[in-house]
N, C-alpha and C positions, 0 to 999 in steps of 0.2 A: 821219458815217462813222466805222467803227474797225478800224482791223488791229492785229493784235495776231500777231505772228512769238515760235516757242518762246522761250522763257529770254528773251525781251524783253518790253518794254513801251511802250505809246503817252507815256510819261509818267506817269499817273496807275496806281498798284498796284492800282486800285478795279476799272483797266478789263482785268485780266490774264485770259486765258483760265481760267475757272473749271473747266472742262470737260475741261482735259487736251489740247485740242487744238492741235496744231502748229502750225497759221494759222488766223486767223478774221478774214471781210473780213463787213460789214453795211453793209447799205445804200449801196455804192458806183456814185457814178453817171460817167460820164464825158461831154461834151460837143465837140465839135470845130466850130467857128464859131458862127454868128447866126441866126436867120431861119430863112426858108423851106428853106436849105441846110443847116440843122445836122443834124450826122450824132451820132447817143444810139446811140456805140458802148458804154457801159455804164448800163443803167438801172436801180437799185433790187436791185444784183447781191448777196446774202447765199452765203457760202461757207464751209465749217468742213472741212478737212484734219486726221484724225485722225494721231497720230505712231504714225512709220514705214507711212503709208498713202502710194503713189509718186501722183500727179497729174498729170497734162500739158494744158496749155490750147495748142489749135490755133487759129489762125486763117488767114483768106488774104492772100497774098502783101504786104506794106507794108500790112500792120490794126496794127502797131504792135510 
C-alpha cells in the first residue's frame, strides 16, 4: 500500500507522487474482524486526486 498526500512523503523520495497529483492511495485494502464475518470495507482501492481537483467520498451512516 502507498499514499502519498501533496508536499508530503511516505518516507521514501523514491515513492513521491511522480504525476503531480495531490493524493495517491494503491492498492489499499481494509478488513474489519475474522471469518465468515469479515466485513472487506476496502479491497484493492487505487485512487489518484488531481491538485485543486474537490473529491468527496460518501458512505452510510457509522461505515467509518
Amino acid at each position: 500500500m502507498t499514499a502519498v498526500l501533496s508536499g508530503g512523503s511516505t518516507g521514501n523520495d523514491a515513492e513521491r507522487s511522480l504525476d503531480g497529483s495531490a493524493v495517491t492511495l494503491s492498492g489499499v485494502s481494509k478488513v474489519y474482524g475474522r471469518g465468515p464475518t469479515a466485513v472487506h470495507a476496502l479491497d484493492n482501492v487505487s485512487l489518484d486526486v488531481a491538485r485543486g481537483e474537490f473529491v468527496c467520498l460518501v458512505g452510510a451512516s457509522g461505515c467509518g
